[in-house]
Backbone as CSV, one residue per row, in Angstrom:
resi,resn,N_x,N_y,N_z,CA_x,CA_y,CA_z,C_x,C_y,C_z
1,UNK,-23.924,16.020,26.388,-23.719,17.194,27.252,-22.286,17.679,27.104
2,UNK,-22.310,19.030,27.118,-20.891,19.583,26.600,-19.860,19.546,28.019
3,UNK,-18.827,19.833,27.788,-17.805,20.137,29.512,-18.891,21.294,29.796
4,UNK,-18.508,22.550,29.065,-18.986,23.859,29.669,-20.260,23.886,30.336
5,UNK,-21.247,22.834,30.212,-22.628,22.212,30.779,-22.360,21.913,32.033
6,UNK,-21.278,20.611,31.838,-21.024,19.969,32.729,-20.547,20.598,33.891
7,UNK,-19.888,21.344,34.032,-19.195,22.456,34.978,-20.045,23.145,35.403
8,UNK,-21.072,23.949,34.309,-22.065,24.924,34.763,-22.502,23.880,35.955
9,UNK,-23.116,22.469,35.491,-24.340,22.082,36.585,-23.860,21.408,37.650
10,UNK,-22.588,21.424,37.694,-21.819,20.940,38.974,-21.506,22.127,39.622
11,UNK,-21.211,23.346,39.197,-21.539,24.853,40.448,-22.982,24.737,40.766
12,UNK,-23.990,24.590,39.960,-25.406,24.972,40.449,-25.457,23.911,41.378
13,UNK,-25.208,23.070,41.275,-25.342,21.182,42.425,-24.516,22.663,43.763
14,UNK,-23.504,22.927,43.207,-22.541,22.870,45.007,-23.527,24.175,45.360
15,UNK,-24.439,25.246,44.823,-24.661,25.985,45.245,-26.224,25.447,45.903
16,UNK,-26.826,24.539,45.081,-27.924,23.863,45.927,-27.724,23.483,47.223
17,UNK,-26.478,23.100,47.130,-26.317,22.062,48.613,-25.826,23.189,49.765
18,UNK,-25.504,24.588,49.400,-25.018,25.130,50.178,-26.279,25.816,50.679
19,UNK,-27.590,26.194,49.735,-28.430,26.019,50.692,-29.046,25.622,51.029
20,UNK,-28.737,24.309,51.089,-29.774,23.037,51.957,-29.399,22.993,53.902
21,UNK,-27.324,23.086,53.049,-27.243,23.404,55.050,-27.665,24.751,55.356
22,UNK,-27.891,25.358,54.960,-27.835,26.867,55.723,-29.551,26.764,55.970
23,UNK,-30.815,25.634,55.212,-32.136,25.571,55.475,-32.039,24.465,56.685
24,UNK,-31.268,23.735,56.773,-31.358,22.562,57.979,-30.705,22.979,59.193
25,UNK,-30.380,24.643,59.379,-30.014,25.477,60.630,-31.263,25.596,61.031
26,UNK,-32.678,25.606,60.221,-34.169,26.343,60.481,-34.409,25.491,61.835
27,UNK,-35.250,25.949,62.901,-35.693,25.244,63.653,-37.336,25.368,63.779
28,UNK,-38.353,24.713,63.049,-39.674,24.814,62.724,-39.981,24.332,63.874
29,UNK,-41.306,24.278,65.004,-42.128,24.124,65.508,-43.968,24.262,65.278
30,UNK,-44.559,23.715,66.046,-45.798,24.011,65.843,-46.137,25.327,65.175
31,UNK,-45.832,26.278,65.949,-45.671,27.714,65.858,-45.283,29.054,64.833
32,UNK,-44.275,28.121,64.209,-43.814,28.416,63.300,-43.524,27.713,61.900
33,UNK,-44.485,26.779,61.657,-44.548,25.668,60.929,-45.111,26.694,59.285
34,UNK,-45.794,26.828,60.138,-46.941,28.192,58.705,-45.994,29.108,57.892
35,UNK,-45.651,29.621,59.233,-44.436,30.999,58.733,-43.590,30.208,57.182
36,UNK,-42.972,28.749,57.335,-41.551,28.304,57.054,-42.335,27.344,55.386
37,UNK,-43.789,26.890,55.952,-44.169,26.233,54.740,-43.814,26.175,53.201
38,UNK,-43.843,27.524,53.094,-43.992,27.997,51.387,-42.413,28.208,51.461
39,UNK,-41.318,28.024,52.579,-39.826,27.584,52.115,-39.326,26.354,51.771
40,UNK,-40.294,25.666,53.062,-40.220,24.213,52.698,-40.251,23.245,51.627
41,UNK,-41.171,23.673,50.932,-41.881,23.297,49.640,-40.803,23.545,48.427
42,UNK,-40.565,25.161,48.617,-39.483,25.435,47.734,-38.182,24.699,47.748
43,UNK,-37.810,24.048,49.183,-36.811,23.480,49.392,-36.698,22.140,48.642
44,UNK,-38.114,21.522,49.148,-38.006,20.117,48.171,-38.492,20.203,46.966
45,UNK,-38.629,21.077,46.255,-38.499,21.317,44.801,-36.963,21.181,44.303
46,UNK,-36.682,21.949,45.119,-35.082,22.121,44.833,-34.296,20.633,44.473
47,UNK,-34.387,20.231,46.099,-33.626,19.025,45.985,-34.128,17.951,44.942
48,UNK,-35.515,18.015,44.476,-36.066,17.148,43.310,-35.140,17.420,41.917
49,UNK,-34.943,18.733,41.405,-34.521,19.210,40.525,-32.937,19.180,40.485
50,UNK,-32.502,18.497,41.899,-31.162,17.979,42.142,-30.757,16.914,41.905
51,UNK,-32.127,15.729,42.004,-32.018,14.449,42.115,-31.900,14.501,40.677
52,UNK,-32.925,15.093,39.850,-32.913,14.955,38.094,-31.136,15.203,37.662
53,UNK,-30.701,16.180,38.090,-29.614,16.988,37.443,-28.330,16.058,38.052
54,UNK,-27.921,15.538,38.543,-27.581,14.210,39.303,-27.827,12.965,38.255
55,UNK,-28.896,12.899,38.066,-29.265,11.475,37.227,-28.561,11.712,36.028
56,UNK,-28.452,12.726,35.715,-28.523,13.327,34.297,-27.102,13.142,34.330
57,UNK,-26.147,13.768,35.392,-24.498,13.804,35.339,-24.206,12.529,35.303
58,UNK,-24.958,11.192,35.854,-24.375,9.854,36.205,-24.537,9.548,35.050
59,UNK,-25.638,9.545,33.807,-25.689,9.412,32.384,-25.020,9.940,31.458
60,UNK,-24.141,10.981,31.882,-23.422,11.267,31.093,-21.921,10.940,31.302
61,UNK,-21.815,10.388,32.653,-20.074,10.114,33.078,-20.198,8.466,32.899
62,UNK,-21.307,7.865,32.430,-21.359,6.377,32.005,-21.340,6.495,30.629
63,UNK,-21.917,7.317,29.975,-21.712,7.136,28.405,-20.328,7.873,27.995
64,UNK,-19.620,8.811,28.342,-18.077,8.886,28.808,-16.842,7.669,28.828
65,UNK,-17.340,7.450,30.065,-16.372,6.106,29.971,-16.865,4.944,28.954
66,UNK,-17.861,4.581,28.729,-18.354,3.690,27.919,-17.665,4.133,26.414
67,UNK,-17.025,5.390,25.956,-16.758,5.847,25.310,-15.105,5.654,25.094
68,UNK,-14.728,5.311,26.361,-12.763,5.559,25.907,-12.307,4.283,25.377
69,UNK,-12.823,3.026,25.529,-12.462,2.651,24.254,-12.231,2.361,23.234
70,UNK,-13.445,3.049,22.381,-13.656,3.770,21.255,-12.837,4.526,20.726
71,UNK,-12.528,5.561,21.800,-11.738,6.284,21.319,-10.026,6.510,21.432
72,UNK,-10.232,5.255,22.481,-8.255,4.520,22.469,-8.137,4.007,20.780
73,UNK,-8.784,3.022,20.411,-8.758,2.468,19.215,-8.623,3.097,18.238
74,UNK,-9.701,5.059,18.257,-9.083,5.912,17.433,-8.096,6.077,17.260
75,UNK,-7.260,6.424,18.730,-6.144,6.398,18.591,-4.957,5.954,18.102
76,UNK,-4.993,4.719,18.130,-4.149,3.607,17.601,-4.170,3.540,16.648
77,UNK,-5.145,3.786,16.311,-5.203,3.166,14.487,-4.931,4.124,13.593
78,UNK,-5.089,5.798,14.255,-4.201,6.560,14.201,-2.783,6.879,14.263
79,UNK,-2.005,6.838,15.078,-0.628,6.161,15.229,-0.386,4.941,13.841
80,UNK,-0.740,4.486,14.066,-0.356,3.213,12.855,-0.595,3.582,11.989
81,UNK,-1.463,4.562,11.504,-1.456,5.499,10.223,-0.663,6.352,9.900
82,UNK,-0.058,6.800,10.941,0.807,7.998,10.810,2.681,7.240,10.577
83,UNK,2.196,6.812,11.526,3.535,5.047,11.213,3.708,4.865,9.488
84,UNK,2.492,4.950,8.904,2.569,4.058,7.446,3.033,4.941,6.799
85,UNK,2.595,6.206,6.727,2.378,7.469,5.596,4.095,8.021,6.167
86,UNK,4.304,8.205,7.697,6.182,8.407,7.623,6.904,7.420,6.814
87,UNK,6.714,6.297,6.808,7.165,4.834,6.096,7.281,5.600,4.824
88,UNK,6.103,5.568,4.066,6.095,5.940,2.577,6.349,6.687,2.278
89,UNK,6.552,8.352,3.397,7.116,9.404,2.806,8.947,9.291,2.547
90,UNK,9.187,8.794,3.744,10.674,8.712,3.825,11.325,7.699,2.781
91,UNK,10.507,6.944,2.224,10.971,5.981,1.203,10.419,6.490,-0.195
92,UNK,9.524,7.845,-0.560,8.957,7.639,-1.892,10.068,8.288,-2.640
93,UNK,10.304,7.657,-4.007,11.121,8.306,-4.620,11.120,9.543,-5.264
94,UNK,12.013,10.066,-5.788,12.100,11.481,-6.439,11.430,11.312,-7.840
95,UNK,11.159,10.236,-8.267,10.546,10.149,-9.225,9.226,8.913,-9.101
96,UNK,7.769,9.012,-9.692,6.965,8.601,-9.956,7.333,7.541,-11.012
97,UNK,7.974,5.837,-10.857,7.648,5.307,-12.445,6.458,4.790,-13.099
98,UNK,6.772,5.264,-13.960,5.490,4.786,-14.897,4.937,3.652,-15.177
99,UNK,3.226,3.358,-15.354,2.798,2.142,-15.290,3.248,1.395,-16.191
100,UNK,3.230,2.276,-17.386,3.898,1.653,-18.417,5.048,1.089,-18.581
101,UNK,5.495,-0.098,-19.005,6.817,-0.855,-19.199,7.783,0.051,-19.917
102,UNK,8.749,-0.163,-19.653,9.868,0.656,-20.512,10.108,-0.310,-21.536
103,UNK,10.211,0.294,-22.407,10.474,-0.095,-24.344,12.153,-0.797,-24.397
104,UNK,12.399,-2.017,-24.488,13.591,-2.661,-24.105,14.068,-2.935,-25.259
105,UNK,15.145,-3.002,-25.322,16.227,-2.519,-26.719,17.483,-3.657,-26.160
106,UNK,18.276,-3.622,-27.634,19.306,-4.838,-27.787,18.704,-5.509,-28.342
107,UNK,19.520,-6.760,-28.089,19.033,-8.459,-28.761,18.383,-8.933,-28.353
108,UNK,17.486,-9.395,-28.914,16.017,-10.530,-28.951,15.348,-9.516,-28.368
109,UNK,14.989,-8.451,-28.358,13.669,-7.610,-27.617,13.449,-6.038,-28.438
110,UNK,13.798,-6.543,-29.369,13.211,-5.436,-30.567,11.876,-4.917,-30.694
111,UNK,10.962,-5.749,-30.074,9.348,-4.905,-29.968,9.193,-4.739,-28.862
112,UNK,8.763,-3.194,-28.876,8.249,-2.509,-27.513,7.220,-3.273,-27.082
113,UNK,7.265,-3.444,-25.361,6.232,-3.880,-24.419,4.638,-3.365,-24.576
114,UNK,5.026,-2.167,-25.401,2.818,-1.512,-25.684,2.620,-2.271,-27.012
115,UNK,3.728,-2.021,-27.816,3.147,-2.517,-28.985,2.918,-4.084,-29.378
116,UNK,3.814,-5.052,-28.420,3.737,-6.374,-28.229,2.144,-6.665,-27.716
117,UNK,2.416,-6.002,-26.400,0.992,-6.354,-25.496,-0.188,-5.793,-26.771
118,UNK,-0.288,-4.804,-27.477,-1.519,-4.213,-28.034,-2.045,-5.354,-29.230
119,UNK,-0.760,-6.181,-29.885,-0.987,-6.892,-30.810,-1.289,-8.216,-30.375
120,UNK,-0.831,-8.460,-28.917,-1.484,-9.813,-28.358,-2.658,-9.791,-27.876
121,UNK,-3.012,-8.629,-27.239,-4.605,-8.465,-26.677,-5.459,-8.112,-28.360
122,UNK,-4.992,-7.347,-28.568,-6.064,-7.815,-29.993,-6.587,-8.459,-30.896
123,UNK,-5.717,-9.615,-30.473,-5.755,-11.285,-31.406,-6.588,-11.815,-30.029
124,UNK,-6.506,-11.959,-28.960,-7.199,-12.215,-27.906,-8.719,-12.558,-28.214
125,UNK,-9.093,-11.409,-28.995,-10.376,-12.092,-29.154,-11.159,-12.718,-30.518
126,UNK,-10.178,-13.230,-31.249,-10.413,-14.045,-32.353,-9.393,-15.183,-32.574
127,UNK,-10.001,-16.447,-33.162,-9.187,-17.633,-33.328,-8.956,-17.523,-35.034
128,UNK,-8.709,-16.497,-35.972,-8.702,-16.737,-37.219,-9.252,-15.503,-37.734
129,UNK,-9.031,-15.361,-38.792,-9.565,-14.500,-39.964,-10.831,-14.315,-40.200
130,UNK,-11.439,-15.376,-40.288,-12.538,-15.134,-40.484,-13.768,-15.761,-39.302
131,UNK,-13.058,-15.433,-37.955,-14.038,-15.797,-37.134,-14.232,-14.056,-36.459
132,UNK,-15.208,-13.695,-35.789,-16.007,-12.590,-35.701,-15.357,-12.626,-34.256
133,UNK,-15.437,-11.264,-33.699,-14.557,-10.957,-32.731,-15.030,-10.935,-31.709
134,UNK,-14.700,-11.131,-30.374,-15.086,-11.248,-28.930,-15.441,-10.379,-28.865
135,UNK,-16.973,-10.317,-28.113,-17.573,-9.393,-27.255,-17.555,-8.495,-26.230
136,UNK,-17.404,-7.152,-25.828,-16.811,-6.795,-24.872,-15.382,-6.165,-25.045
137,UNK,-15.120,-6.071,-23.865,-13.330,-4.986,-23.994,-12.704,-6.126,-24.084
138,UNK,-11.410,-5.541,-24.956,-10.170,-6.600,-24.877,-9.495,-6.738,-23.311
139,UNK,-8.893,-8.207,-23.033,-8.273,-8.189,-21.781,-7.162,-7.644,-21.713
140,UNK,-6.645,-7.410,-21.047,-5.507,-6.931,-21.080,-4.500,-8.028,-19.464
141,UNK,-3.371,-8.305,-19.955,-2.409,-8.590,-18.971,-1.896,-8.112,-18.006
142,UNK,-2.449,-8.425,-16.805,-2.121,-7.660,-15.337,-0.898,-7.610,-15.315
143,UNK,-0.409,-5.890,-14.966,1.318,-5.614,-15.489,1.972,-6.681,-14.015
144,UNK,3.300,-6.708,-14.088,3.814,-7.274,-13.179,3.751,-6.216,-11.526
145,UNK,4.146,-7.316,-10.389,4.581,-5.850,-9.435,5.915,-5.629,-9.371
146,UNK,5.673,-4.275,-8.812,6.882,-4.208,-8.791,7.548,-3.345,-7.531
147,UNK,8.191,-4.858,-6.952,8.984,-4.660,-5.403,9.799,-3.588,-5.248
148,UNK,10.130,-1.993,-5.083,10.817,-1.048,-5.249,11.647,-1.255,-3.796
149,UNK,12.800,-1.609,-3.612,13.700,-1.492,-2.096,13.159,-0.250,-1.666
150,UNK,13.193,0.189,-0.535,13.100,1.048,0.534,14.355,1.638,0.804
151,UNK,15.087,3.220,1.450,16.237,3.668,1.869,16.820,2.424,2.710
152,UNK,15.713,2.127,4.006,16.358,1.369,5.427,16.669,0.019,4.652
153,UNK,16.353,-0.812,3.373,16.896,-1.784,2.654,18.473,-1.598,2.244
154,UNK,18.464,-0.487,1.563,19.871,-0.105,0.933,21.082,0.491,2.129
155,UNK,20.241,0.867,3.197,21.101,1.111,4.227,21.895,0.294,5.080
156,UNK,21.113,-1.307,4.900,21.053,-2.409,5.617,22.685,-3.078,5.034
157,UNK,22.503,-2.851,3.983,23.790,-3.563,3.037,25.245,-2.583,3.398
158,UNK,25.979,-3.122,3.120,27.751,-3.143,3.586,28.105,-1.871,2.169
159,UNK,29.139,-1.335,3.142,29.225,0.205,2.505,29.906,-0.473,0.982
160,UNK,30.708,-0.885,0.883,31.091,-1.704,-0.397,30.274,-2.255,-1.164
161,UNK,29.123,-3.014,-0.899,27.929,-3.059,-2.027,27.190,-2.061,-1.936
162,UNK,27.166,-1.051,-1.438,26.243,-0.223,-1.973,26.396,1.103,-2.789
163,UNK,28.020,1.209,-2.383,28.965,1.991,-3.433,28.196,3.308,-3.079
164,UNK,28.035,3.923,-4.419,27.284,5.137,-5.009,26.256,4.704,-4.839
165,UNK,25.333,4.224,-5.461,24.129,3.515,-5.604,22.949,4.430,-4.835
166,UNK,21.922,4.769,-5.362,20.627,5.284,-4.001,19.774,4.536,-4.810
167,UNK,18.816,4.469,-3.833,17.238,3.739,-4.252,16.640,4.181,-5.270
168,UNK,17.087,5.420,-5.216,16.175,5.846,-6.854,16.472,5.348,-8.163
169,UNK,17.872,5.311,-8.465,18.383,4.746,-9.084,18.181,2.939,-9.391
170,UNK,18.114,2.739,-8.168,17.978,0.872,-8.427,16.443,0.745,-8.756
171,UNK,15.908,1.403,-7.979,14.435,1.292,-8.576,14.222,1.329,-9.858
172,UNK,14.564,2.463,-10.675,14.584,2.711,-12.023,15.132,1.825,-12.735
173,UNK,16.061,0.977,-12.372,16.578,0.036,-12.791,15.372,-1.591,-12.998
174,UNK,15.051,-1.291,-11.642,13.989,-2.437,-11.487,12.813,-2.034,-12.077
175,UNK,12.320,-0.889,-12.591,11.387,-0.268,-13.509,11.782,-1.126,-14.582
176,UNK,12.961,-0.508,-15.140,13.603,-1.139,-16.435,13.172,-2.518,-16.763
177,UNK,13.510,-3.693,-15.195,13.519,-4.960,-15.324,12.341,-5.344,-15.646
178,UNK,11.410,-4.781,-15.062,10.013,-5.237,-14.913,9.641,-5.163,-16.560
179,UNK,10.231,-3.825,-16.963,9.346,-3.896,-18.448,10.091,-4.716,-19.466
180,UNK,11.113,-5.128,-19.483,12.193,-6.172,-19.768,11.137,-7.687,-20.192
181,UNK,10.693,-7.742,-18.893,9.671,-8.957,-18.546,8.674,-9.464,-19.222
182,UNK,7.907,-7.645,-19.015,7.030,-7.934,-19.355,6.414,-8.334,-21.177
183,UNK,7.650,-7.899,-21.324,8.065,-7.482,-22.991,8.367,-9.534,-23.758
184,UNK,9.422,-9.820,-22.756,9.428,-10.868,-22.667,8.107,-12.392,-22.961
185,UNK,7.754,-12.149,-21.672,6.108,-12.756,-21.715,5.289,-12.280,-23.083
186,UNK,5.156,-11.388,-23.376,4.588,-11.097,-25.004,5.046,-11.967,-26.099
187,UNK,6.283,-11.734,-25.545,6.744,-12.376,-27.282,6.794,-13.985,-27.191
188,UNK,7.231,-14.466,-25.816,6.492,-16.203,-25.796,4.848,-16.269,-25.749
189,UNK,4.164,-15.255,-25.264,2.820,-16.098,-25.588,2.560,-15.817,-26.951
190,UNK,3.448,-14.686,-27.716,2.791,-15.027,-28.978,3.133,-16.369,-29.726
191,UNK,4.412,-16.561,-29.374,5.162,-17.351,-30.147,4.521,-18.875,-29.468
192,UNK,3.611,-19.205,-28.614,2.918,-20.439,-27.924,1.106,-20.079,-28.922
193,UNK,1.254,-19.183,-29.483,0.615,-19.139,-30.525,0.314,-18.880,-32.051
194,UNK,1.873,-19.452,-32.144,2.173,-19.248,-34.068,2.472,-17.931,-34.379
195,UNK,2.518,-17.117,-33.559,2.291,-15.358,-34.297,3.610,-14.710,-34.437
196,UNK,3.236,-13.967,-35.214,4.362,-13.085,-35.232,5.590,-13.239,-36.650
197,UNK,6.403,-12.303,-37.337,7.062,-13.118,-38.359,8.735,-12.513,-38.443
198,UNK,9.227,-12.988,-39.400,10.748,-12.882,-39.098,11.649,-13.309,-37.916
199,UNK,12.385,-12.103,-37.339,13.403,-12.221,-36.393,12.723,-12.343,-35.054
200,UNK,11.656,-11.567,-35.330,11.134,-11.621,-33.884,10.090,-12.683,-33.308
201,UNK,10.065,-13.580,-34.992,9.288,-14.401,-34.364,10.098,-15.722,-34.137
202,UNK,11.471,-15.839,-34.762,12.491,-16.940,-34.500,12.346,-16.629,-33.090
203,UNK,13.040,-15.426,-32.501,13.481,-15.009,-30.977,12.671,-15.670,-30.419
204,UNK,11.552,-14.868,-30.634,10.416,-15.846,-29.340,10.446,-17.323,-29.322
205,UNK,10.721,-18.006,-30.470,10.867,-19.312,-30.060,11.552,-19.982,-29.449
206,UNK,12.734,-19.204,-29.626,14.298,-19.185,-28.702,13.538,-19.239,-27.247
207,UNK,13.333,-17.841,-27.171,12.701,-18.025,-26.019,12.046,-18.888,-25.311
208,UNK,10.944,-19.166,-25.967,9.801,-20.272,-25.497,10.520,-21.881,-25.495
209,UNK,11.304,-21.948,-26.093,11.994,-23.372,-25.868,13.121,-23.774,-25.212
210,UNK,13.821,-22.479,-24.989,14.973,-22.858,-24.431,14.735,-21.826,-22.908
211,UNK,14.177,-20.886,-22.641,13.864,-20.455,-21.392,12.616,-20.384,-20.594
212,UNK,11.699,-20.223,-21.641,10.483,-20.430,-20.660,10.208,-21.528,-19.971
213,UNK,10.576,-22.549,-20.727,10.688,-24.181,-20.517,11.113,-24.352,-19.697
214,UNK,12.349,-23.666,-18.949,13.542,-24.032,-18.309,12.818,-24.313,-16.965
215,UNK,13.445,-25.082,-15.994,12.747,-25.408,-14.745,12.417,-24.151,-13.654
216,UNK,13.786,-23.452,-13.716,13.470,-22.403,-12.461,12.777,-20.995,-13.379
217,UNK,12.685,-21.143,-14.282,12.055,-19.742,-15.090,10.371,-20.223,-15.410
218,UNK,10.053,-21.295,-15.180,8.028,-21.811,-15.623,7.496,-20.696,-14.665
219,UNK,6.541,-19.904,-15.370,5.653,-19.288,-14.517,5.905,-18.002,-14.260
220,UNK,7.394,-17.774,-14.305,7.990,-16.566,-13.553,7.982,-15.677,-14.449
221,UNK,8.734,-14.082,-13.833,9.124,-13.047,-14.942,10.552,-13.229,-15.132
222,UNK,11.056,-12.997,-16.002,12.327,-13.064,-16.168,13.334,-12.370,-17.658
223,UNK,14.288,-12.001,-17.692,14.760,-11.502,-18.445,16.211,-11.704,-18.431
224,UNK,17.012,-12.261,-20.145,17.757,-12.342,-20.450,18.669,-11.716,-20.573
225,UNK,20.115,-11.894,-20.554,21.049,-11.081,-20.328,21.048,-10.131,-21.597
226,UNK,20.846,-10.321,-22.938,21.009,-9.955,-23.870,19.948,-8.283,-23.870
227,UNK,19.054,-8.339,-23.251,18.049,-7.524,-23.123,18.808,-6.118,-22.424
228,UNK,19.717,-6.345,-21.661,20.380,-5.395,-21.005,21.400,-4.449,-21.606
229,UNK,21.679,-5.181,-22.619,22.670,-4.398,-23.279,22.971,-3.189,-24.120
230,UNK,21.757,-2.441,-24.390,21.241,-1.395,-24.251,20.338,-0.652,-23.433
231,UNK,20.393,-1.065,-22.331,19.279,-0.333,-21.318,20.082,1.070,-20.998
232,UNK,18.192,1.395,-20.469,18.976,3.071,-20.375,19.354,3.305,-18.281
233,UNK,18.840,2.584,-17.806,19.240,2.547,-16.624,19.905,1.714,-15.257
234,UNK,19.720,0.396,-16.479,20.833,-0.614,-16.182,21.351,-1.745,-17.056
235,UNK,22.377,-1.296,-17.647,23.361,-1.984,-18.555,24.321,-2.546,-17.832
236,UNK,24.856,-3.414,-18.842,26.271,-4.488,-18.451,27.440,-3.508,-18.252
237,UNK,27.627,-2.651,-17.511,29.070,-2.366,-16.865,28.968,-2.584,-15.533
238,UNK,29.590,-1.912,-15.071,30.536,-1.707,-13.755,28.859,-1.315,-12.880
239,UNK,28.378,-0.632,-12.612,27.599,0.052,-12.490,26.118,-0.761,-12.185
240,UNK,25.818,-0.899,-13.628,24.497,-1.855,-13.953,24.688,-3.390,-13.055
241,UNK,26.093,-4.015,-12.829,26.325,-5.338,-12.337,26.273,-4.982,-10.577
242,UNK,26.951,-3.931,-10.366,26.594,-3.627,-9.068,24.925,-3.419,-8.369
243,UNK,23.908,-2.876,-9.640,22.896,-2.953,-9.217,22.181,-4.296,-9.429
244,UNK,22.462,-5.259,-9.953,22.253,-6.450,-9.938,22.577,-7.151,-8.555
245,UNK,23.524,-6.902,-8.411,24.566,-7.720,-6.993,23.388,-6.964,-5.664
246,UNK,22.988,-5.696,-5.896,22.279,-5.188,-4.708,20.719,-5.769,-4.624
247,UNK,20.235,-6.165,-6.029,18.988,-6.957,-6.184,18.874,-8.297,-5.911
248,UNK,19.918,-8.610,-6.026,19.808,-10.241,-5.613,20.239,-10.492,-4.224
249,UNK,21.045,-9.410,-3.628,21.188,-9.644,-2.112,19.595,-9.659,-1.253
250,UNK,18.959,-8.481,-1.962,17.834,-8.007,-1.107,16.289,-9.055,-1.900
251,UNK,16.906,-10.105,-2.673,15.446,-10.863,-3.034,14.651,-10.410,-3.859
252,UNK,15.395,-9.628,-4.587,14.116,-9.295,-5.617,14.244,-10.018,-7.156
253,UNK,16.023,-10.380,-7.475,15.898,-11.049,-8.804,16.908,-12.443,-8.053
254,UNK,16.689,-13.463,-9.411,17.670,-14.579,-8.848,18.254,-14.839,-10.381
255,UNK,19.879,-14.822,-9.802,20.344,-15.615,-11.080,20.173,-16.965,-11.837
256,UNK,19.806,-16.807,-12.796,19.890,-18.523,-13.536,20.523,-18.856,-14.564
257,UNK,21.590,-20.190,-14.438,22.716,-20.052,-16.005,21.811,-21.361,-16.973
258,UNK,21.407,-20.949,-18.083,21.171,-21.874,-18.807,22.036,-22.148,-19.601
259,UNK,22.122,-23.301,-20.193,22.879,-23.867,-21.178,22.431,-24.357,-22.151
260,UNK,22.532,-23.827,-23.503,22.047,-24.046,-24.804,22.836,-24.130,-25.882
261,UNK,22.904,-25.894,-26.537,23.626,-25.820,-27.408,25.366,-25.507,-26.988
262,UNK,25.683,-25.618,-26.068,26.889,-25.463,-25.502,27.311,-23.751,-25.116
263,UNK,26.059,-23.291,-25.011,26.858,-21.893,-24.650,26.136,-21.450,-23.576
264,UNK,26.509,-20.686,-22.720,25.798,-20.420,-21.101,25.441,-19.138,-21.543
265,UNK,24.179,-19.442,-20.818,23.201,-17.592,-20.667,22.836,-17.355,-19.502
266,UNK,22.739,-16.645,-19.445,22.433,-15.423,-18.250,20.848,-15.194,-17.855
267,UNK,19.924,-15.733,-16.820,18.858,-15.155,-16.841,18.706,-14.605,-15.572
268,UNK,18.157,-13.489,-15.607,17.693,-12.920,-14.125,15.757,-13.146,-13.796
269,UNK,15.268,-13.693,-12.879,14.519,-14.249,-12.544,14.173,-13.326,-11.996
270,UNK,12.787,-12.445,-11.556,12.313,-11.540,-10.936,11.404,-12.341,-9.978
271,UNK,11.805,-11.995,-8.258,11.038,-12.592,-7.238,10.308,-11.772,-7.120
């Protein structure tokens, strides 16, 4: 039942009742019993068609209330939606990064992250030359995530670490890292499977024996200092080390010094 119903049949109710008193002024007798009959009748029609319209309002002000907290819960869960989507607007960056890994350059990471991953998933489904190839799509390696700080993160930190610095920027940076990584992980699982030849397949062994191995790097993503040294959005200066110093305050990478052969390296550990 609509309001505009509801209203209508609550005037018709007050106008019933107004003439019920103005019929219970009647004073019927023997005498006049005949005369009043065919009002009478009409009267308790009335009030029947009162009792219905009555029943009808109490069924609808119970399924009403039976209704608000239904529609509190809309509410809320509304609010908390609107909560999330301000969250994500006020934090999304000016730029969209891409799913794709960024192509990492310098020492030891001479093959791009598509073309690494394309040549490891395509060996994926054969053990040899002459064995016949897996059935089905190639797998592919679930990319890493990737934790992007928030403004109210970078705001949180002391005006001195955060310098110049905005989120967009460190993000892109942590774009960078991620594909760093992921580039990384390619070239040890090839190299944990014989593949690969020349320089890039010494590297990976480097890799695979002296860092993957390492205790706090098993399992993890991680990337070597050497990898940075041509990046396009965070390199070894002034700059690139400050966005390091802001990543490791806020938990997203951890430093680790290995030692190989007597010389210390640099790994950044992605949490």
């Amino acid at each position: 039942m609509e309001v505009g119903s509801f209203e209508a049949v609550i005037t018709e109710f007050s106008k019933r009742v107004a003439e019920l008193r103005e019929a219970t002024l009647l004073r019927v007798d023997d005498t006049t019993s005949q005369l009043y009959a065919h009002d009478l009748e009409a009267i308790e029609g009335t009030v029947r068609a009162l009792e219905l319209k009555l029943r009808d309002i109490r069924a609808f002000v119970k399924r009403e209330k039976e209704a608000i907290p239904q529609v509190e819960a809309v509410i809320a869960a509304c609010q908390l939606q609107r909560q999330h989507l301000l969250h994500i607007s006020h934090n999304m960056p000016t730029y969209l990064p891409s799913l794709e890994a960024a192509q990492p350059q310098g020492s030891g990471s001479s093959v791009g992250v598509g073309a690494a991953a394309d040549k490891e998933n395509a060996r994926d489904g054969t053990n040899g030359a002459h064995e016949p190839a897996a059935a089905g799509a190639v797998k592919k390696r679930a990319p890493l995530a990737k934790r992007y700080i928030t403004h109210d993160e970078l705001n949180s930190l002391s005006a001195y670490m955060r310098g110049r610095l905005t989120a967009d920027k460190i993000n892109a940076a942590l774009d960078e890292l991620v594909g760093y990584a992921e580039a990384n992980a390619a070239l040890v699982a090839a190299a944990r499977k014989n593949r690969g030849a020349g320089a890039d397949k010494r590297h990976a062994q480097w890799l695979l024996y002296n860092v993957a191995n390492h205790e706090s790097c098993k399992g993890r993503a991680w990337v070597v200092e050497g990898d940075l040294k041509s990046g396009t959005h965070l390199r070894l200066d002034k700059t690139g080390k400050g966005i390091l110093t802001v990543l490791r305050h806020l938990n997203r990478c951890q430093e680790v010094r290995i030692t190989v052969e007597g010389s210390m390296h640099l790994v950044y550990v992605l949490l």
